[in-house]
Structure formats: structure tokens, C-alpha cells
C-alpha positions as CSV (number, residue, x, y, z in Angstrom):
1,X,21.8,8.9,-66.2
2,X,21.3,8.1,-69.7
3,X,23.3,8.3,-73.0
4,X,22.1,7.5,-76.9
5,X,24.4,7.6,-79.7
6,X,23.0,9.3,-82.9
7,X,24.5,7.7,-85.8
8,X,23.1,10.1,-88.3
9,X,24.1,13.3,-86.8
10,X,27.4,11.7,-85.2
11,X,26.3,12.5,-81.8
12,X,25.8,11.9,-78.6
13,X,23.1,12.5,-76.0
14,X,23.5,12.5,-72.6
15,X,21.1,12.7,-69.4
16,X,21.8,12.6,-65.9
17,X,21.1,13.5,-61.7
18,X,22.4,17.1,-63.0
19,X,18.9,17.8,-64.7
20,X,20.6,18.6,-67.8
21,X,20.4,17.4,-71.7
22,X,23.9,16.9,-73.5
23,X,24.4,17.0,-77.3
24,X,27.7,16.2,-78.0
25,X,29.5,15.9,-81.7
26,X,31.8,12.9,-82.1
27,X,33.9,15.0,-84.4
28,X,36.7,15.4,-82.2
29,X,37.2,11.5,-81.0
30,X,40.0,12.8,-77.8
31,X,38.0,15.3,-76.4
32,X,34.2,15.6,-78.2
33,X,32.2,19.2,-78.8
34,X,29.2,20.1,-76.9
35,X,27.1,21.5,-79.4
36,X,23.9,21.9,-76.9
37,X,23.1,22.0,-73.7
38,X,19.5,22.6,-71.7
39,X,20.1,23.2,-68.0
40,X,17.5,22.2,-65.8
41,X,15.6,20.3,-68.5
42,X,14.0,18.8,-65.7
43,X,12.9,19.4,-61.6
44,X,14.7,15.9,-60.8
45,X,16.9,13.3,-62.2
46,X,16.0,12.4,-66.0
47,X,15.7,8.8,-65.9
48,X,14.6,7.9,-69.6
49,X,15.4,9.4,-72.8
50,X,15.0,8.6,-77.0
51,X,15.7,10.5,-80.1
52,X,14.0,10.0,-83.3
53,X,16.0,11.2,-86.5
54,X,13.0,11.6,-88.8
55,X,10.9,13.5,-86.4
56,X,14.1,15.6,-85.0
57,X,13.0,14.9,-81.7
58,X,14.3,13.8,-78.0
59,X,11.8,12.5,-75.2
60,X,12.9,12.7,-71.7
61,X,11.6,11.1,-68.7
62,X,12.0,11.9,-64.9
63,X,11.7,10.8,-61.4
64,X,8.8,13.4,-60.9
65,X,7.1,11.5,-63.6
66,X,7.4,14.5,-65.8
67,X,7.7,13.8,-69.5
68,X,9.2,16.0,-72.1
69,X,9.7,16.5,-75.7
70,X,12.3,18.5,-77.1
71,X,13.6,19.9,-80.5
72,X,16.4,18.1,-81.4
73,X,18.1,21.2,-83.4
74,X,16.8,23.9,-81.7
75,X,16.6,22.9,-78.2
76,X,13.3,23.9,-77.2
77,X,10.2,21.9,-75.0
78,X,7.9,21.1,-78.2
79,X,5.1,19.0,-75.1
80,X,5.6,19.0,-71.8
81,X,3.2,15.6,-71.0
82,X,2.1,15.3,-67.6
83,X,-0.3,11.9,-67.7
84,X,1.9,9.9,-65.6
85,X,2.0,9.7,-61.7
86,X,5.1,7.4,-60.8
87,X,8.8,7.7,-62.0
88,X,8.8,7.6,-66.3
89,X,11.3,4.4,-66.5
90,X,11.0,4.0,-70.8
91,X,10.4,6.4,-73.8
92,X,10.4,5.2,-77.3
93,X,9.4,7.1,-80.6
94,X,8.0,4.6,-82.7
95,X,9.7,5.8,-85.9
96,X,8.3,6.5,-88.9
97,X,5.4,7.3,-87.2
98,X,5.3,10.5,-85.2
99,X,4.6,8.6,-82.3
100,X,5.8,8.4,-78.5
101,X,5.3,5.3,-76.3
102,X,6.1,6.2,-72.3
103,X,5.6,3.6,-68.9
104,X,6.1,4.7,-65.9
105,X,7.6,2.4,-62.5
106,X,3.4,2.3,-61.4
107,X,2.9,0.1,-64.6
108,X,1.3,2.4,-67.0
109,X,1.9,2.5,-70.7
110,X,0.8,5.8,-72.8
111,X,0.9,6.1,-76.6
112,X,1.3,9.8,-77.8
113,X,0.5,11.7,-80.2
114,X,3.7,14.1,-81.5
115,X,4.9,16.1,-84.2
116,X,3.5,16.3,-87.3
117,X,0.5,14.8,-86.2
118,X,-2.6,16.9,-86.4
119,X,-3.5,15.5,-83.2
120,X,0.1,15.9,-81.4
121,X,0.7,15.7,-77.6
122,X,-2.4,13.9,-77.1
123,X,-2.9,10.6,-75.9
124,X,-3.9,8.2,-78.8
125,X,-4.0,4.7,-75.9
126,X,-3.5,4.3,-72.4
127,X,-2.5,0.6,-70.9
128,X,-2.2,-0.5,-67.2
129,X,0.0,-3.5,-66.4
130,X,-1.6,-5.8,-63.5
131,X,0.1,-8.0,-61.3
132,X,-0.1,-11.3,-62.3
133,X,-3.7,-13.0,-60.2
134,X,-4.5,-17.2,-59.7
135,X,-7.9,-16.3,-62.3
136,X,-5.5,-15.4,-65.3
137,X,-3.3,-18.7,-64.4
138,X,-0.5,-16.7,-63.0
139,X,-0.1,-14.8,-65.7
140,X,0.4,-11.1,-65.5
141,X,-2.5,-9.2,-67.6
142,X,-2.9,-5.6,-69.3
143,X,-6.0,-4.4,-69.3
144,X,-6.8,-1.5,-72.1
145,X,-7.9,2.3,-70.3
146,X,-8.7,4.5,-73.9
């Protein structure tokens, strides 16, 4: 279960086990408006999520390692990024460039591509975290895949 307040829009977004993506308006403080709603945004529990303002944007993570990026206004899957192969654990847009960074629970780190890019949902950098090994002094290393 996630949730993300949106100070410019006055919202909220909320995740959760249900598989579902909440926008809610803080408009009315006792009770709040759901404005949207996407049922079954994913197979299994969403366990990451970020919004970016200036791309209008949301990125979701699951426990299938699924990633997704949605329209903030209208809803709608704009990428549906299927690089990773353990649970996504962090998403972040890397405002004001249209940029996504994911990792997943296996240690890998993926820079994307998104809207308006003219190369969007495509990997710009791939990074795999290592265990930490008696060579590097104990210290954990990332070694560089793209």
C-alpha cells in the first residue's frame, strides 16, 4: 500500500493489495472525492508508486515485478515496462526531465526513457547492485549493464 500527496492538484494517490489506483481531491477535508479510479491496475499488490506534475504522469510498481506508467488525467497505461524480474520496491521521475528511475528487491536499477522523450519507454541505463565482497574492502559495489 502506497499513498502520495499532490500538492498542485490538491490530491491524493493511493495504492494498495486491492490492485487498484486512487485519485482522490482534498476538496472536501471530512469525507474527500474520488475523482479516478483504475481497477486492476495491476496482477498483484502495487508496491511502489510516483507522480510527476510536469510530465502528468504516475509510475506504479508491483510484486510481479511489473512496472507501469499511467496518465495522470486521463487514466490510461501510457508503458507498460517489463525489464525487471524481482518485486519493483522504488519508482522515481526525475523531474524536469522526462525520466523514470525503477529498482527492484534483486538489486537492479533501470533509467527510463518517458514522455516527451523521442525515445520514451526505453531504457536509457541499467545498474546492478552487488553484495558487498573482501576485494572491494567490504564495500558494496554497482557495476554499470548499458
Amino acid at each position: 500500500t502506497k499513498l502520495l500527496y499532490c500538492d498542485e492538484h490538491a490530491t491524493v494517490i493511493s495504492t494498495g493489495w486491492d490492485k487498484t489506483i486512487s485519485i482522490h481531491s482534498e476538496s472536501e477535508a471530512e469525507e474527500g472525492v474520488l475523482l479516478r479510479r483504475i481497477e486492476n491496475a495491476h496482477n498483484t499488490d502495487i508496491t511502489a508508486l510516483c507522480h510527476s506534475h510536469m510530465l502528468s504522469l504516475i509510475a506504479t510498481g508491483s510484486a510481479d515485478s511489473s512496472l507501469k506508467v499511467w496518465d495522470y488525467e486521463f487514466c490510461r497505461v501510457e508503458a507498460s515496462l517489463n525489464e525487471h524480474n524481482s518485486p519493483i520496491t522504488c519508482v522515481s521521475f526525475l523531474d524536469p526531465f522526462p525520466a523514470l528511475m525503477s529498482c527492484d528487491a534483486g538489486g537492479n536499477v533501470i533509467l527510463w526513457a518517458v514522455r516527451p522523450s523521442k525515445v520514451k519507454n526505453r531504457i536509457m541505463a541499467r545498474w546492478k547492485n552487488r553484495p558487498a565482497n573482501k576485494r572491494a574492502g567490504g564495500k558494496p559495489q554497482a557495476a554499470a549493464i548499458t
